[in-house]
N, CA, C and O atoms as a GROMACS GRO file, in nm:
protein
  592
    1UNK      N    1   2.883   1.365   2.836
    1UNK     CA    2   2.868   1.478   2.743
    1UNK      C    3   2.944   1.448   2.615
    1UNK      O    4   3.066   1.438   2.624
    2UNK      N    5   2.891   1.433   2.508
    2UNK     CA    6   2.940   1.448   2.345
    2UNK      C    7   2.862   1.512   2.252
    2UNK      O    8   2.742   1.527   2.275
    3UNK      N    9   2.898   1.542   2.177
    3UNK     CA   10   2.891   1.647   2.014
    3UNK      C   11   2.734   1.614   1.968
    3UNK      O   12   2.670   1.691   1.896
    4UNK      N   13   2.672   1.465   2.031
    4UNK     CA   14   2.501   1.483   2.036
    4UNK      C   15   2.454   1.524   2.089
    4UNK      O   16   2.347   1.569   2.049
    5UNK      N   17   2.496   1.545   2.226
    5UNK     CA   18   2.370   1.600   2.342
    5UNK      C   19   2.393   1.755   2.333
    5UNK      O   20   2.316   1.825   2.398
    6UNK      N   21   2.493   1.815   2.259
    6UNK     CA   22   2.516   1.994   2.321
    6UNK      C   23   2.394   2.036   2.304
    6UNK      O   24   2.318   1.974   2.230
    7UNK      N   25   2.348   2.166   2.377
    7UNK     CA   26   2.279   2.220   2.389
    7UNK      C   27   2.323   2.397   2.431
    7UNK      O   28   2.413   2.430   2.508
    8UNK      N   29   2.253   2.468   2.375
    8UNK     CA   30   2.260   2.604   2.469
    8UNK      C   31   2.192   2.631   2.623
    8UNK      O   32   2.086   2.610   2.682
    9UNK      N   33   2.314   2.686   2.644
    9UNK     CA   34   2.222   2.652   2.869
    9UNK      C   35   2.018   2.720   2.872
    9UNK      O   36   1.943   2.785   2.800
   10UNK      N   37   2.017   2.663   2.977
   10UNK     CA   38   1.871   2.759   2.946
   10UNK      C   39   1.870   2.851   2.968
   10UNK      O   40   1.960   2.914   3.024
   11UNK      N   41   1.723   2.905   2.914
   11UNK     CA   42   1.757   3.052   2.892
   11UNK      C   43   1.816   3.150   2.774
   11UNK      O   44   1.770   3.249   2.717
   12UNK      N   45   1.907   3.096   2.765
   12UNK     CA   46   2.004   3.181   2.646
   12UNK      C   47   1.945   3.156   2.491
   12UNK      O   48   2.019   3.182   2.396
   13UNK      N   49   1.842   3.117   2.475
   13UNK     CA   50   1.759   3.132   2.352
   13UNK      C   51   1.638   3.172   2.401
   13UNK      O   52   1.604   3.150   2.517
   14UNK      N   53   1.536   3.261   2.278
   14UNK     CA   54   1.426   3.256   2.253
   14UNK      C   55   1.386   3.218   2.109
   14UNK      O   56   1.454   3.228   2.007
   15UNK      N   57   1.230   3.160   2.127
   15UNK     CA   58   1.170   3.113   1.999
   15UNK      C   59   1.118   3.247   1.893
   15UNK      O   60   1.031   3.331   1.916
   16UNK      N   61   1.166   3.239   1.826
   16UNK     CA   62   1.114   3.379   1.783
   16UNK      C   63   0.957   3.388   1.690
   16UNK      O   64   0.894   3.300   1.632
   17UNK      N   65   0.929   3.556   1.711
   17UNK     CA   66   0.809   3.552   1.722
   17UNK      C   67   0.739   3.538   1.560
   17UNK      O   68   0.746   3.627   1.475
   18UNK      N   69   0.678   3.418   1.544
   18UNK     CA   70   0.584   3.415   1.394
   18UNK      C   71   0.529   3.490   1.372
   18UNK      O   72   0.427   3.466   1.436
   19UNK      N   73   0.508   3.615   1.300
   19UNK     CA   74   0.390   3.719   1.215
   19UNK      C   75   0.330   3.664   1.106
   19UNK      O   76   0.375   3.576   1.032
   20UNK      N   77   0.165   3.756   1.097
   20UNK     CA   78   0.183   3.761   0.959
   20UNK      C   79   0.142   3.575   0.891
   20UNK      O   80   0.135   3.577   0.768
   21UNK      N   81   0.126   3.484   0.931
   21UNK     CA   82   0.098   3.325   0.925
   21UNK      C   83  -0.069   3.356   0.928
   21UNK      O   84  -0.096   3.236   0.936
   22UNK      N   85  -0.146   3.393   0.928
   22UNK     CA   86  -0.309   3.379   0.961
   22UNK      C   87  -0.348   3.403   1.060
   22UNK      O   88  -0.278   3.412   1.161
   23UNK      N   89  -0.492   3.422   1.053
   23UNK     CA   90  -0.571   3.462   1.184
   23UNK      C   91  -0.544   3.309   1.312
   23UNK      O   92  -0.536   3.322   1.434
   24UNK      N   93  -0.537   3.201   1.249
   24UNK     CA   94  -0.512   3.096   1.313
   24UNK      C   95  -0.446   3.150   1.463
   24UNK      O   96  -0.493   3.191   1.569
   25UNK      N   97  -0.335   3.128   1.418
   25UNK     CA   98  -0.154   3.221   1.495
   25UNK      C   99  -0.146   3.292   1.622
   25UNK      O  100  -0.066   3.283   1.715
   26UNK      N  101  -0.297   3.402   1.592
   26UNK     CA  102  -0.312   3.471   1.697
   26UNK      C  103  -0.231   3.620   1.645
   26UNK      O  104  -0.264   3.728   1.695
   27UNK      N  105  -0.134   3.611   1.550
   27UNK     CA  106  -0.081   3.743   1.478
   27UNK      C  107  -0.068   3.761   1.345
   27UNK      O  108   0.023   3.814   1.280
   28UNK      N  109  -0.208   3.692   1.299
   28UNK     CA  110  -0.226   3.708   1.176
   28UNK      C  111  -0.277   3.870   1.149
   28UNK      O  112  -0.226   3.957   1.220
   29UNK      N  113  -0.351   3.898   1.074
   29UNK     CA  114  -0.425   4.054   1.011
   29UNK      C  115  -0.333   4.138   1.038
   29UNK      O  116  -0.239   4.145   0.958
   30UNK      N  117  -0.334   4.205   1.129
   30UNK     CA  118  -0.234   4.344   1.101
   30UNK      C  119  -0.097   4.296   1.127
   30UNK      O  120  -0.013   4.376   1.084
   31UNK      N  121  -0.034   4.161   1.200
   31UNK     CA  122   0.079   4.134   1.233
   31UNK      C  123   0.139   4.252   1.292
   31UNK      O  124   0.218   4.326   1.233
   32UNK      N  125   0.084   4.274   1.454
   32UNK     CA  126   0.166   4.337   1.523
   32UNK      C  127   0.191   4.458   1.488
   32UNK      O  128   0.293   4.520   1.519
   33UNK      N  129   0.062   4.517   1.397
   33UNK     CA  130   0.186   4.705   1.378
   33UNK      C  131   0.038   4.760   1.357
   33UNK      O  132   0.012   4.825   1.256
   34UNK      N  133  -0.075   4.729   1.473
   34UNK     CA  134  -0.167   4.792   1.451
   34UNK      C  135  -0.235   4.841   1.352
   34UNK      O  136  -0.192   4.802   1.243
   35UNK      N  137  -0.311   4.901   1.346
   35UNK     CA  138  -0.443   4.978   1.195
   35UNK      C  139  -0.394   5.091   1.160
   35UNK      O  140  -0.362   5.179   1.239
   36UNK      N  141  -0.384   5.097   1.032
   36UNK     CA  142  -0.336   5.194   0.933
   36UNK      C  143  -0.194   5.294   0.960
   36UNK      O  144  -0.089   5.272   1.020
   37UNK      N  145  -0.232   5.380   0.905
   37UNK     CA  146  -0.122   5.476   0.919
   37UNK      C  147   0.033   5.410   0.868
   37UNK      O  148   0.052   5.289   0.857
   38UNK      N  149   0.145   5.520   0.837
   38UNK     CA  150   0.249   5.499   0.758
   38UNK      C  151   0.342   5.392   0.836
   38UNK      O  152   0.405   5.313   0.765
   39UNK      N  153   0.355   5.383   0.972
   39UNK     CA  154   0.408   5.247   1.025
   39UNK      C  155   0.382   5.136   1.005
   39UNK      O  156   0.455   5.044   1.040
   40UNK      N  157   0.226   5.116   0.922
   40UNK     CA  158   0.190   4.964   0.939
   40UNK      C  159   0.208   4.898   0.784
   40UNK      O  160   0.172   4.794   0.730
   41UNK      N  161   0.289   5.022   0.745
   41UNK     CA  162   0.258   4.998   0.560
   41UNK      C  163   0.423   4.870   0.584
   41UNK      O  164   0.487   4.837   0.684
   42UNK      N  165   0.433   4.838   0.442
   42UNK     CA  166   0.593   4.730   0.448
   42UNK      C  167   0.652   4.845   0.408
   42UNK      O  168   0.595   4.940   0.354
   43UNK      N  169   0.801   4.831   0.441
   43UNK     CA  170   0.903   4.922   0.352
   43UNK      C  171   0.886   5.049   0.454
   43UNK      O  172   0.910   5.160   0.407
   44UNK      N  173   0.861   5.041   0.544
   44UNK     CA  174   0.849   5.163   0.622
   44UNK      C  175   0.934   5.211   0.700
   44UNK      O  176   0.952   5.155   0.809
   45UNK      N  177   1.012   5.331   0.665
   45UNK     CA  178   1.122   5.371   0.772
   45UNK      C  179   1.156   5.543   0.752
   45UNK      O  180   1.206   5.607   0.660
   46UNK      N  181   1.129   5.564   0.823
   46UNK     CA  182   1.149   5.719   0.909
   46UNK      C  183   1.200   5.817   0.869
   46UNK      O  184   1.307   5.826   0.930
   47UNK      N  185   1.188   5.902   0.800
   47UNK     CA  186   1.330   6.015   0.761
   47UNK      C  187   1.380   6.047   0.887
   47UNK      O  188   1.322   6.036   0.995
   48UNK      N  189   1.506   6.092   0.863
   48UNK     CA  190   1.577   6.164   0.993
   48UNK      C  191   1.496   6.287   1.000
   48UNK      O  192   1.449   6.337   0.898
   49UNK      N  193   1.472   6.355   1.159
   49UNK     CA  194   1.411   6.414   1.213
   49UNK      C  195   1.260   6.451   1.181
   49UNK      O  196   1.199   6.555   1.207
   50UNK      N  197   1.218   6.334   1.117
   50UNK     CA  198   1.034   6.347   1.108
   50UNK      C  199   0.968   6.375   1.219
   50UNK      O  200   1.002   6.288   1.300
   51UNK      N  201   0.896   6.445   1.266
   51UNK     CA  202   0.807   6.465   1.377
   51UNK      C  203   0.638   6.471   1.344
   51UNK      O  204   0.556   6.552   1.385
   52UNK      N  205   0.619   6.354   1.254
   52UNK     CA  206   0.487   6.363   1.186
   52UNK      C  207   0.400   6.395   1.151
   52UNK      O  208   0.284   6.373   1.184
   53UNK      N  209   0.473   6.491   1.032
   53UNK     CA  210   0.399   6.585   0.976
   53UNK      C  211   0.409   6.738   1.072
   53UNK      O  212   0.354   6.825   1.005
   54UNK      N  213   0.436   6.766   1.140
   54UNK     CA  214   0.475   6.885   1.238
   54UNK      C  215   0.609   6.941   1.175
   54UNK      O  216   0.698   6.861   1.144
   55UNK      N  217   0.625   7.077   1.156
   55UNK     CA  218   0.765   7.143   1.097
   55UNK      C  219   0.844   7.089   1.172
   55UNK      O  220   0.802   7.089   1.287
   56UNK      N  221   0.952   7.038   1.159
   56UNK     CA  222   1.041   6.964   1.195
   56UNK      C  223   1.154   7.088   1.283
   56UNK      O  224   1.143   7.207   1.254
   57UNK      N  225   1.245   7.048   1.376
   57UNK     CA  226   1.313   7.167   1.468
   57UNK      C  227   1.428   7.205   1.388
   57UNK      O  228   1.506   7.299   1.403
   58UNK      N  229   1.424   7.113   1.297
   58UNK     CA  230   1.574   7.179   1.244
   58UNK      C  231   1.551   7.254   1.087
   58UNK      O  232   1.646   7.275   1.013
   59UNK      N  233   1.396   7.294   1.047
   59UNK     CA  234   1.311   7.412   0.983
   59UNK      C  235   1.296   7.523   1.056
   59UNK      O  236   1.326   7.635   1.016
   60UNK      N  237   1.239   7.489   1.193
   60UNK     CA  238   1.173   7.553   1.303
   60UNK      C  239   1.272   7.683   1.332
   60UNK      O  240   1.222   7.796   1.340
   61UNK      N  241   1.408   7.662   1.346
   61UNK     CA  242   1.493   7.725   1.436
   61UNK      C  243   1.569   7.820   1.268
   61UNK      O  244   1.621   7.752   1.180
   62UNK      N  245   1.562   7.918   1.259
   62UNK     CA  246   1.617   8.030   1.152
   62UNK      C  247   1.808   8.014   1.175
   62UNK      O  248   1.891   8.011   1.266
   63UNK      N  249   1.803   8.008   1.062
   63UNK     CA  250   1.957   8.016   1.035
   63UNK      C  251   2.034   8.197   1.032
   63UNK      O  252   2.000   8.308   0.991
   64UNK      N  253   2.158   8.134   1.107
   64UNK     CA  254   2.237   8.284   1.102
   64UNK      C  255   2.318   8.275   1.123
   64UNK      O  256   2.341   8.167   1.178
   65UNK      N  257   2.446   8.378   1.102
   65UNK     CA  258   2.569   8.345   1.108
   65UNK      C  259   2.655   8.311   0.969
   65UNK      O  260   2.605   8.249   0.874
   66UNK      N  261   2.775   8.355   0.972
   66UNK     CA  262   2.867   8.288   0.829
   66UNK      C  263   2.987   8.227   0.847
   66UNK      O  264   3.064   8.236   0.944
   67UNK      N  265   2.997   8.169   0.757
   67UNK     CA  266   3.123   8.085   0.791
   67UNK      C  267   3.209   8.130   0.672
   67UNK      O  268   3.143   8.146   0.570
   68UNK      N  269   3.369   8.159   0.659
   68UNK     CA  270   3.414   8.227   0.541
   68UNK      C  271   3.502   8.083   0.497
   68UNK      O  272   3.528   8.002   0.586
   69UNK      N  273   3.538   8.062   0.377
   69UNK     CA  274   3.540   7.942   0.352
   69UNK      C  275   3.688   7.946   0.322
   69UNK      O  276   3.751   7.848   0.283
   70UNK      N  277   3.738   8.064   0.344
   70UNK     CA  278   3.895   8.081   0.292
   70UNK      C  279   3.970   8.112   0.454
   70UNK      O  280   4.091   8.125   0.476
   71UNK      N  281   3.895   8.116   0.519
   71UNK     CA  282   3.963   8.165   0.700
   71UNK      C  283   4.066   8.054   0.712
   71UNK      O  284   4.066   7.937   0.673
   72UNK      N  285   4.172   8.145   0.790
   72UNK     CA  286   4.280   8.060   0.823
   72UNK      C  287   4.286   8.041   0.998
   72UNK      O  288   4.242   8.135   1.065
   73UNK      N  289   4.334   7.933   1.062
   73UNK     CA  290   4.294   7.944   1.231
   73UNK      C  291   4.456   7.948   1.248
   73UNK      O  292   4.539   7.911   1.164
   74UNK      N  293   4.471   7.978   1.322
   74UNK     CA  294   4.586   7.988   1.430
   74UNK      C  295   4.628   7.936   1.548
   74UNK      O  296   4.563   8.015   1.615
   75UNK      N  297   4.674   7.880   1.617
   75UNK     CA  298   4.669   7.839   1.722
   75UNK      C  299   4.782   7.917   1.796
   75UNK      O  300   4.903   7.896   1.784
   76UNK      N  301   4.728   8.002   1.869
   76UNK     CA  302   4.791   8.125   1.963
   76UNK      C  303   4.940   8.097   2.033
   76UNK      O  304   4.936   7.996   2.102
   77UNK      N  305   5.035   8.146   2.031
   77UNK     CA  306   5.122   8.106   2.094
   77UNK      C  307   5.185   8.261   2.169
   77UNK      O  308   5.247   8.346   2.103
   78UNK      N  309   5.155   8.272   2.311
   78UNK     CA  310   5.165   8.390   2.359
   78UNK      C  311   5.405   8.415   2.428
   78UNK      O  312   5.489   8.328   2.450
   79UNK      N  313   5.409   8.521   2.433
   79UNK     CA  314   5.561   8.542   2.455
   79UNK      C  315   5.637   8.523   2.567
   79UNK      O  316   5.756   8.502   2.593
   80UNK      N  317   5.517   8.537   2.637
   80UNK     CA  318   5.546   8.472   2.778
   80UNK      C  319   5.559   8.323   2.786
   80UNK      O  320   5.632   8.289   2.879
   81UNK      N  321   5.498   8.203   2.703
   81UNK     CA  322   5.517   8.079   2.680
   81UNK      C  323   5.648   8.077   2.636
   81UNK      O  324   5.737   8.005   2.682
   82UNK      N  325   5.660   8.168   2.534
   82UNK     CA  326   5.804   8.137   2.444
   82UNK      C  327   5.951   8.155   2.557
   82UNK      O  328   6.062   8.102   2.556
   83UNK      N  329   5.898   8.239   2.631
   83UNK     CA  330   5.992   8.271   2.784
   83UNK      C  331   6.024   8.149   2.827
   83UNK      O  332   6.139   8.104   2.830
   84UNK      N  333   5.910   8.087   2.867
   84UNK     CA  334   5.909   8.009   2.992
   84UNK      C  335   6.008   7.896   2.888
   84UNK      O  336   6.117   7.849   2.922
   85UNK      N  337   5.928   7.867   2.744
   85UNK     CA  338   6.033   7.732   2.696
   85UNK      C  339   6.165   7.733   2.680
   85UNK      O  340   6.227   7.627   2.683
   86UNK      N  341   6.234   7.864   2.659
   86UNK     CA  342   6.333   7.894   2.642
   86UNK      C  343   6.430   7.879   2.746
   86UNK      O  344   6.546   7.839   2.732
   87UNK      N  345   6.358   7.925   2.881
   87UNK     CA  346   6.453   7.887   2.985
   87UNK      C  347   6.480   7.795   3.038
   87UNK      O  348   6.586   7.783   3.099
   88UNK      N  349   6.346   7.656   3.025
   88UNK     CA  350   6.344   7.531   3.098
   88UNK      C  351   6.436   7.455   3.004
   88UNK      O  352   6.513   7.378   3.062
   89UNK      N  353   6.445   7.461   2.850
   89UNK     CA  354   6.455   7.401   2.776
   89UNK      C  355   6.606   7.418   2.708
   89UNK      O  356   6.669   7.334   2.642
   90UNK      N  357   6.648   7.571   2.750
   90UNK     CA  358   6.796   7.642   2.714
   90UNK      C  359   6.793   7.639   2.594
   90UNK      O  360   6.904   7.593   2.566
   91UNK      N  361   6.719   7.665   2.461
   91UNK     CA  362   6.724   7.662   2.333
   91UNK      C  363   6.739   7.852   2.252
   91UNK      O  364   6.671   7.946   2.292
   92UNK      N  365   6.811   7.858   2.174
   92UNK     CA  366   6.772   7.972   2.121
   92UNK      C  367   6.690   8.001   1.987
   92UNK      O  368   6.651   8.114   1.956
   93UNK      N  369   6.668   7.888   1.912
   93UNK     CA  370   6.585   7.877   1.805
   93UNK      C  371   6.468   7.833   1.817
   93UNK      O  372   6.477   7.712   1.839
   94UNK      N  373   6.321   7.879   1.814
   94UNK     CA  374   6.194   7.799   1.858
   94UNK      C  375   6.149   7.776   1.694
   94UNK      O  376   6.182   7.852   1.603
   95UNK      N  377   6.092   7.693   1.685
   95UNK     CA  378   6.024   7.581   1.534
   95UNK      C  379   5.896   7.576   1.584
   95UNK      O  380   5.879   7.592   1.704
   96UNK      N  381   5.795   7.552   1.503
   96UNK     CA  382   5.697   7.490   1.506
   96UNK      C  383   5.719   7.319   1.571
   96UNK      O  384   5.634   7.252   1.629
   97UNK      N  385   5.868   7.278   1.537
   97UNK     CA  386   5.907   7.126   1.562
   97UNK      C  387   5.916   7.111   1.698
   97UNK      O  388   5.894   6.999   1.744
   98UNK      N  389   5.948   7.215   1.784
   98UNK     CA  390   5.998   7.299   1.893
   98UNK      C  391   5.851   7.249   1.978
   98UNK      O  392   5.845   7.145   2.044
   99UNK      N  393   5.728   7.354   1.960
   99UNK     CA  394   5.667   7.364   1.979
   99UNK      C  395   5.548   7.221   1.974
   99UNK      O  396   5.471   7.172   2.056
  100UNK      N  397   5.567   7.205   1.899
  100UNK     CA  398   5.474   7.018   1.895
  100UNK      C  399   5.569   6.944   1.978
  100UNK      O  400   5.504   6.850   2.025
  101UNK      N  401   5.720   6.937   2.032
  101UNK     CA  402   5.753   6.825   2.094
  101UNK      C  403   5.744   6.859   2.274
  101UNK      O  404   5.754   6.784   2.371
  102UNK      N  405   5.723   6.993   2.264
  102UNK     CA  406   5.645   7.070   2.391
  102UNK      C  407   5.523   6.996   2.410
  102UNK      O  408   5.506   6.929   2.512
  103UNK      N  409   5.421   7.006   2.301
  103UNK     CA  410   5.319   6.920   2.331
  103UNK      C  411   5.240   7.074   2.319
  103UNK      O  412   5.128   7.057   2.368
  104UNK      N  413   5.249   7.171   2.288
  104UNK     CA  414   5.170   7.265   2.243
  104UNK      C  415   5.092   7.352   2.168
  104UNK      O  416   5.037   7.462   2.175
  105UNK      N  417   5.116   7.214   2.059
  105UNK     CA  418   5.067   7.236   1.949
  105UNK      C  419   5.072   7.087   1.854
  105UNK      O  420   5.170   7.012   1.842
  106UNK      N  421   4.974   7.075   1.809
  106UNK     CA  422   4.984   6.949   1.733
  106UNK      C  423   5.028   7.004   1.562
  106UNK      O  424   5.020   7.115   1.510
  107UNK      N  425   5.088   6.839   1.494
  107UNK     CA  426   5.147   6.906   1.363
  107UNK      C  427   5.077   6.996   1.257
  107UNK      O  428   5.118   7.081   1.178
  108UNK      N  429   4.935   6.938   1.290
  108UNK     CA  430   4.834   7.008   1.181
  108UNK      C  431   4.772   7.155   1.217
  108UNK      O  432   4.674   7.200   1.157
  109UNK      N  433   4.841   7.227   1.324
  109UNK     CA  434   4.810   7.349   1.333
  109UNK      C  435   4.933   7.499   1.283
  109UNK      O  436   5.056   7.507   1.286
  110UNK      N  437   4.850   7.574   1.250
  110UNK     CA  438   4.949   7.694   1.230
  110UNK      C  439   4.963   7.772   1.358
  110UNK      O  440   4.878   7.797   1.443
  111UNK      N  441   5.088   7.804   1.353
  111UNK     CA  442   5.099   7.932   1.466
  111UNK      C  443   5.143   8.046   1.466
  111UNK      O  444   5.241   8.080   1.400
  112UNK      N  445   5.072   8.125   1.545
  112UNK     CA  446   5.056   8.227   1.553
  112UNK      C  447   5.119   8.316   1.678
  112UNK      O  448   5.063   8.275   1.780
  113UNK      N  449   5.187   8.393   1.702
  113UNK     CA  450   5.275   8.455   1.846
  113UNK      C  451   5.208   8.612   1.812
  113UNK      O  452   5.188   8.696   1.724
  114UNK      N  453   5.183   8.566   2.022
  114UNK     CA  454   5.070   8.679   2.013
  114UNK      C  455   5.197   8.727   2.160
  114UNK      O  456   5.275   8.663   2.231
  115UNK      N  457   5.149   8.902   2.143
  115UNK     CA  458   5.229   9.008   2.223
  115UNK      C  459   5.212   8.940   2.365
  115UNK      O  460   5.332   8.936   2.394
  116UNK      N  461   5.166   8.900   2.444
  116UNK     CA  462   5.128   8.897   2.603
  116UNK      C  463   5.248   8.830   2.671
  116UNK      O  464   5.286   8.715   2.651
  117UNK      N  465   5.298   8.917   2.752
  117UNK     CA  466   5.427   8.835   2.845
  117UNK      C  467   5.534   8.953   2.815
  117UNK      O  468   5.501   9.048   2.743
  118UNK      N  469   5.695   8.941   2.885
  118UNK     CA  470   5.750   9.008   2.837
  118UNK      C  471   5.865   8.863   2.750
  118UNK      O  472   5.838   8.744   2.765
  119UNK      N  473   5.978   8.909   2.674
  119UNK     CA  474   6.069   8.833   2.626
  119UNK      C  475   6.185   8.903   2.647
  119UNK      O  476   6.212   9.015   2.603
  120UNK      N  477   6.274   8.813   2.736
  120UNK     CA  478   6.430   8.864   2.761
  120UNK      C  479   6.578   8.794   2.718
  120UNK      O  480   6.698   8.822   2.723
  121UNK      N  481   6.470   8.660   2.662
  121UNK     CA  482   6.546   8.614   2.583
  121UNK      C  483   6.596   8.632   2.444
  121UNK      O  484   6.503   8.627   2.364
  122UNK      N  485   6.721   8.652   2.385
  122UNK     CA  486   6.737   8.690   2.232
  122UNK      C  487   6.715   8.543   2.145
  122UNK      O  488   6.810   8.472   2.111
  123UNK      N  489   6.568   8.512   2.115
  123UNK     CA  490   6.541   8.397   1.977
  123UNK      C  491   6.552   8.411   1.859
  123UNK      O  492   6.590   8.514   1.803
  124UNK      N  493   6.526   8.325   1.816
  124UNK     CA  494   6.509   8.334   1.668
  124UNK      C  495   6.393   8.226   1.656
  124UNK      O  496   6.403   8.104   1.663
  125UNK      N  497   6.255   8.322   1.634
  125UNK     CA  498   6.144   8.254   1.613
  125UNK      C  499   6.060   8.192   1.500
  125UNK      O  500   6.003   8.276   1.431
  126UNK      N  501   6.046   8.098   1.475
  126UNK     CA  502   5.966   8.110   1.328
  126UNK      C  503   5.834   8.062   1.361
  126UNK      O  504   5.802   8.000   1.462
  127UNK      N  505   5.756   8.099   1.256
  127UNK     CA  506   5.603   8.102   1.297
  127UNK      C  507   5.519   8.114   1.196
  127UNK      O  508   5.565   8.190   1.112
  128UNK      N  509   5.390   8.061   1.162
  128UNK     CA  510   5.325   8.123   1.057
  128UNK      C  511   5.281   8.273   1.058
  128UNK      O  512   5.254   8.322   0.948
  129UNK      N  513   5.270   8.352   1.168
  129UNK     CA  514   5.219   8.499   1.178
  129UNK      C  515   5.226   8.555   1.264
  129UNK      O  516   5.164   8.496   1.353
  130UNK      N  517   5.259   8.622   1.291
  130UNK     CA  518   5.296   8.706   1.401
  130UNK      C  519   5.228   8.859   1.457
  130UNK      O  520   5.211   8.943   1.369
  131UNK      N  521   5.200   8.886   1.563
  131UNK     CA  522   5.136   8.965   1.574
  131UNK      C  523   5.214   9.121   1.596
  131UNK      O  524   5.328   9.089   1.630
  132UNK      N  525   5.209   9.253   1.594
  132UNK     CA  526   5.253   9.382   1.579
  132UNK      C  527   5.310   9.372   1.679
  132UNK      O  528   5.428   9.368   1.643
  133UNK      N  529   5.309   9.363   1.815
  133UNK     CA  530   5.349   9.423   1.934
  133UNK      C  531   5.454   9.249   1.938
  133UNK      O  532   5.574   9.255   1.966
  134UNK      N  533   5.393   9.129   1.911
  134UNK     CA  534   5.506   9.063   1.937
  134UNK      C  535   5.633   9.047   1.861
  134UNK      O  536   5.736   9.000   1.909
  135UNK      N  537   5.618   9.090   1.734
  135UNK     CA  538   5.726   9.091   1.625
  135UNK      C  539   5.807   9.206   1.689
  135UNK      O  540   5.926   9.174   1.694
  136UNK      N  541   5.774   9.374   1.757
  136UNK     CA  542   5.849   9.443   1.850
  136UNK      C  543   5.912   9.406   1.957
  136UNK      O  544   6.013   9.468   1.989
  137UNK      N  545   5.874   9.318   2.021
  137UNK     CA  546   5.949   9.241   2.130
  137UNK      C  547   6.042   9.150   2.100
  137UNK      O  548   6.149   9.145   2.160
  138UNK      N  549   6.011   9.068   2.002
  138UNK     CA  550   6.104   8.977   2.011
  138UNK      C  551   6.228   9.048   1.901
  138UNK      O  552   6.342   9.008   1.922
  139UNK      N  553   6.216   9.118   1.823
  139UNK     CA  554   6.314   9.227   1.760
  139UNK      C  555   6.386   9.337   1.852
  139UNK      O  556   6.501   9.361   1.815
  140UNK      N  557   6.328   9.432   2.002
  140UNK     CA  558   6.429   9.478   2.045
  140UNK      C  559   6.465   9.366   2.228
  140UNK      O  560   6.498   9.391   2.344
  141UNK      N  561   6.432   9.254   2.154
  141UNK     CA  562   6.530   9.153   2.239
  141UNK      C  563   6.608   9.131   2.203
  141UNK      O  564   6.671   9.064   2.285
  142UNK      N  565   6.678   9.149   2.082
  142UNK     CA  566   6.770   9.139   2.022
  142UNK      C  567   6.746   9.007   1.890
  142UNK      O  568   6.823   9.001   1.794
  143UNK      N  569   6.659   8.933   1.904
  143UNK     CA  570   6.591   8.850   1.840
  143UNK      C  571   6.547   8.880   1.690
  143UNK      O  572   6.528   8.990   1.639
  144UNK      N  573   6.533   8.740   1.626
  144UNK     CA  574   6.460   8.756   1.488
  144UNK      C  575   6.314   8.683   1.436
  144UNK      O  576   6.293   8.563   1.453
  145UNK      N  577   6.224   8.767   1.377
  145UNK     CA  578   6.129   8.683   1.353
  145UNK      C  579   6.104   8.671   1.252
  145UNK      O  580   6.102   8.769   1.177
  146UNK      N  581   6.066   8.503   1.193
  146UNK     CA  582   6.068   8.486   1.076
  146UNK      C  583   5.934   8.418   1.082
  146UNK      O  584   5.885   8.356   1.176
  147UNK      N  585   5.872   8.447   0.937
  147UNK     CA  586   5.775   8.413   0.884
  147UNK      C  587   5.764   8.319   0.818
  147UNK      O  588   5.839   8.333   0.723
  148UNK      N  589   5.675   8.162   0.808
  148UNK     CA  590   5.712   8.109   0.747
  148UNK      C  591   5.621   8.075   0.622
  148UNK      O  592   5.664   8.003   0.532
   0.00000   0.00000   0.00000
């Protein structure tokens, strides 16, 4: 074996197929894309979701619904969570920094503390928003909530 004889094993090639050369060939005239119509033209390629010539499904199906372009999301953080971190964790200040190294929130979200649970711990919470009944709880826990 040397650098004249290599070869690819068999198999692992094909000859590829000639179009389009003359009637000789055997795939001369239409070269493989059958009689007429917009497939057999050159330069031919598909819009996204063509269904040929048929209203297409994404005409078909009526639009509804709004999307407000100024909405802000929240990512919920209920008082009973804030319980549970407080005690496993023995902290009296909760952060958003707090909260992502929990793993319960990633950095790119806002949060939000929602009433559900009770709180017997006295924190000091900060948060992007806070909800009515939880800003009461965590205030006659003796606690403060701050907005950030």
């Amino acid at each position: 074996m040397n650098l004249s004889n290599l070869k690819p094993a068999e198999g692992a090639t094909k000859t590829r197929k000639r179009i389009g050369r003359g009637s000789g060939s055997g795939r001369g005239g239409t070269s493989t894309r059958g009689h007429k119509g917009a497939k057999s033209r050159s330069g031919y390629s598909r819009k996204t979701g063509f269904e040929g010539g048929q209203m297409p499904l994404q005409r078909r199906v009526p639009k509804f619904g709004f999307n407000p372009l100024k909405r802000v999301e929240y990512r919920a953080i209920n008082l009973e969570t804030l319980q549970a971190l407080a005690d496993s964790q023995k902290i009296e200040k909760i952060t958003p920094d707090v909260l992502i190294e929990a793993g319960l929130i990633s950095p790119k979200h806002l949060v939000k503390i929602l009433g559900r649970g009770t709180l017997s711990a006295k924190l000091e919470v900060e948060a992007h928003a806070f909800s009515k009944t939880a800003e009461q709880a965590i205030t006659s826990a003796g606690g403060t909530a701050v907005k950030l």
